[in-house]
C-alpha positions, 0 to 999 in steps of 0.5 A: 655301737660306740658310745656319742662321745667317741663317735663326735671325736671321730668325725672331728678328725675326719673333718679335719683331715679331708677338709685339707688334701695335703694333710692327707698325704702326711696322715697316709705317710704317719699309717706307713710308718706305723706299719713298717716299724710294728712289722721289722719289730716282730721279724726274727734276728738274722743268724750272723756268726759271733765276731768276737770269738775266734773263727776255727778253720780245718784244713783236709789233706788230699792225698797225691795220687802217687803217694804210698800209703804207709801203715803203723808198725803191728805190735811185737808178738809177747814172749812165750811164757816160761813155762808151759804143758809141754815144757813144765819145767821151762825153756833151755839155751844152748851156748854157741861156743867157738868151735874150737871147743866142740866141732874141731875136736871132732875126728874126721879122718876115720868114719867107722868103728875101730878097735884101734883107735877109740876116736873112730866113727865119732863123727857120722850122722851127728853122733850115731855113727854109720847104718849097720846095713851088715844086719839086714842079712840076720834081722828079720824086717826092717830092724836093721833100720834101726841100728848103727855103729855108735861109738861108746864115747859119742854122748857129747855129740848125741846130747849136742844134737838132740839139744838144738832140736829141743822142744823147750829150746829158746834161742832168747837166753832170758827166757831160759831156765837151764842153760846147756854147755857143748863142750866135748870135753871127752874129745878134748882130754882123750886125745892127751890121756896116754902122754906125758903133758898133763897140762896138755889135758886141762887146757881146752878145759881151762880156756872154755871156762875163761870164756863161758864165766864172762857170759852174763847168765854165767854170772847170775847164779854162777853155773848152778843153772848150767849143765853139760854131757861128758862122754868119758868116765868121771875118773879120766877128770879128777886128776889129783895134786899127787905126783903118784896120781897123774892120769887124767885131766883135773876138769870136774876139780876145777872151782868153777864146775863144781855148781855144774850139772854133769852128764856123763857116762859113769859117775863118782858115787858121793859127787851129786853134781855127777849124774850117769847116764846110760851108754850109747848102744847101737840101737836108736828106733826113730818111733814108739811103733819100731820100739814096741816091735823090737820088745816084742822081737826080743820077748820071743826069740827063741833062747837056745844057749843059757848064757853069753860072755863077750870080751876082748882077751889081749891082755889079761891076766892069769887071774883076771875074772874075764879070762876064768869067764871066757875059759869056763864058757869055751868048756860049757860050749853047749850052753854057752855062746863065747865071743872073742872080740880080739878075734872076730870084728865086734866093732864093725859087725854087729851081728857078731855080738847081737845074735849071741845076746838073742840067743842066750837067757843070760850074758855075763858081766865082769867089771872091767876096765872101769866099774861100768861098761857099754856091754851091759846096755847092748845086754839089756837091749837084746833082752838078755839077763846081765849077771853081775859079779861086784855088788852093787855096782849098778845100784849106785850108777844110773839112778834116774834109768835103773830099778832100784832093787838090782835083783828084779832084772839081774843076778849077781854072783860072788867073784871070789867064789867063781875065782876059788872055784867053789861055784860054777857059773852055769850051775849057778844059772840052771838053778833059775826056773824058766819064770823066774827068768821071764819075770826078770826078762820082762823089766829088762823089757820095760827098762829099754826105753829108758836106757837108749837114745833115739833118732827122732825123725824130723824130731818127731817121737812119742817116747821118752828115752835116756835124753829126755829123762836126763834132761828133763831131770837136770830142768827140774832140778834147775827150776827147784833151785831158782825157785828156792833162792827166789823164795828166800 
């Protein structure tokens, strides 16, 4: 209960207001005010936008319905790396010279072999010359398939050919670690060998090093990065200044292709720039399998003649050792197989050579014209046992493709004591029990892959043969080098 003093204050009021109508209207209107100003002070503020920063307005593009949509370029591909499992040794770039300097030199008017004329057949199937369909008729299976007629002097369109086709090939010369020349220097310089004009004979030569040392990867290490194939003796290029000494041409003297590596098919013994490599033969299997099949043909074929001599006898001399050869064999006709090539067609029948290297332990073989010759490869490939008459003449060529101890897969004989005739050759030979001569013919075996150049098909094979070795060799030697001045 409220105390009297509130209560008598009260009732005051209520006199006071009700006593007088219109003092109740401005105590009704006095209560209303109250009431409104209590109610707007507890209602929230109103959410408007902050005027004093500024407004942000996003504009959204509708695309036309014609409009094409266009998409970022994908970021280029990174190079291949310069080395890799298949190309340990890194990427090779082969020169587009003018043609001038490879392919029109190329003969085209002869397209088979003839004795002739030593530029015949060089031009046909990239070097490999024409099918030699004639040994159908005396190989059994599909040999034959797997020879053709090669010139002896096509290494640099074989080299040229199977290098466009490389697998570490790049097409970019930065990526390079090796870069290749076709330059068919043999065809340049043959072609002028038996005249009189010496300048003649240098001229393609000096004019394709005009051009390649004003390429810019020439000049980095000054062609000791490069390296080229030469289908000729390295004797028909060292034309000297001396009157008395003026065959050939002087194209491996010249200053700038002495950092050159070189390729060709008989080298200078002391000139490490040179490296020899084998002799193109007729024989270029296009997989491992018809390889594997011909080792084990010519390990099997029945041998009826002790040895073979096959040469040309136009113009030797009384004294010349292949005319002693040829003589003493045309006597021991039961034991020997002697083919006369300036008689029979040797270059465009093979059979005329093949049959009797299948057939014989043994094939003699003189040094002629030069230290090294085709035949003893075409020897080896048959499976035939070559016999030597100078010492060491094939320890110092084919370093890379040979056994080093020349007697494991060959026998030599003194030349002078065949010219003497203090020795017989076929005595010489019988002497050799029939496993002495099968060990010896086992690492002629061994050694065919390395001594031929095949024909990959669609540039598919599983073998290493002559290219791949010599190539793989001059990479190695290359990135040594760069690796080496790179370290220094």
């Amino acid at each position: 209960m409220l105390p009297n003093s509130i209560m008598t204050a009260l009732n005051s009021i209520k006199l006071h207001i009700f006593s007088n109508p219109g003092r109740i209207c401005v105590f009704l209107v006095f209560l209303w005010a109250q009431f409104t100003i209590i109610s707007l002070a507890r209602t929230p503020t109103p959410c408007f936008p902050d005027r004093s920063s500024p407004l942000t307005v996003r504009y959204v593009k509708i695309p036309s319905p014609n409009a094409t949509t266009t998409t970022a370029p994908a970021a280029p591909e990174p190079p291949p790396p310069r080395y890799t499992d298949d190309c340990p040794s890194g990427r090779v770039y082969a020169y587009d010279l003018p043609p001038s300097f490879n392919r029109d030199l190329v003969p085209t008017a002869c397209t088979d072999l003839d004795p002739w004329n030593w530029q015949c057949g060089i031009a046909p199937n990239h070097g490999y010359g024409q099918a030699a369909s004639e040994l159908r008729r005396t190989l059994p299976g599909d040999f034959h398939k797997s020879w053709y007629h090669t010139n002896e002097f096509t290494l640099e369109l074989l080299f040229h050919h199977r290098i466009l086709k490389h697998k570490c090939r790049t097409l970019d010369p930065d990526l390079a670690t090796a870069f290749y020349i076709p330059f068919y220097a043999g065809l340049a310089v043959g072609k002028h060998l038996w005249g009189n004009d010496t300048s003649a004979r240098d001229r393609h030569c000096e004019l394709m090093l005009t051009w390649i040392k004003s390429q810019n990867y020439w000049k980095v290490m000054n062609g000791s990065d490069h390296f080229i194939s030469i289908g000729r003796i390295t004797w028909d290029f060292r034309r000297l200044t001396d009157p008395g000494k003026s065959w050939g041409s002087s194209f491996l003297n010249m200053p700038s292709m002495q950092r050159v590596i070189r390729f060709i098919i008989e080298k200078h013994p002391s000139d490490e720039m040179d490296v020899s490599v084998p002799y193109p033969t007729g024989f270029h299997p296009k997989t491992s399998d018809e390889l594997a099949e011909w080792q084990s043909f010519v390990r099997d074929h029945k041998r009826s003649a002790l040895f073979t001599f096959i040469g040309t006898d136009r113009n030797w001399g009384a004294d010349d050792l292949r005319r002693l050869l040829m003589d003493q064999c045309r006597r021991e006709s039961s034991s020997c197989r002697a083919v006369d090539c300036g008689v029979s067609d040797c270059a465009r029948n093979s059979s005329v050579t093949l049959l009797p290297l299948l057939e014989s332990e043994f094939c003699l073989q003189p040094k002629g014209d030069s230290f090294t010759s085709k035949a003893v490869f075409e020897c080896l490939v048959a499976g035939s046992v070559p016999v030597f008459f100078t010492k060491g003449a094939y320890e110092e060529q084919y370093e890379w493709f040979l056994p080093g101890e020349q007697e494991s897969y060959s026998v030599f004989i003194e030349q002078e004591e065949v010219r003497s005739g203090k020795v017989a050759v076929k005595e010489v030979l019988k002497r050799y029990s029939k496993e002495e001569i099968e060990r010896k013919r086992e690492k002629v075996i061994a050694m065919i892959p390395r001594i031929i150049y095949s024909k990959p098909n669609a540039g598919v094979k599983s073998f290493r043969d002559a290219f791949d070795i010599a190539v793989d060799g001059a990479m190695e030697r290359i990135k040594d080098e760069k690796e080496w001045v790179d370290f220094l």
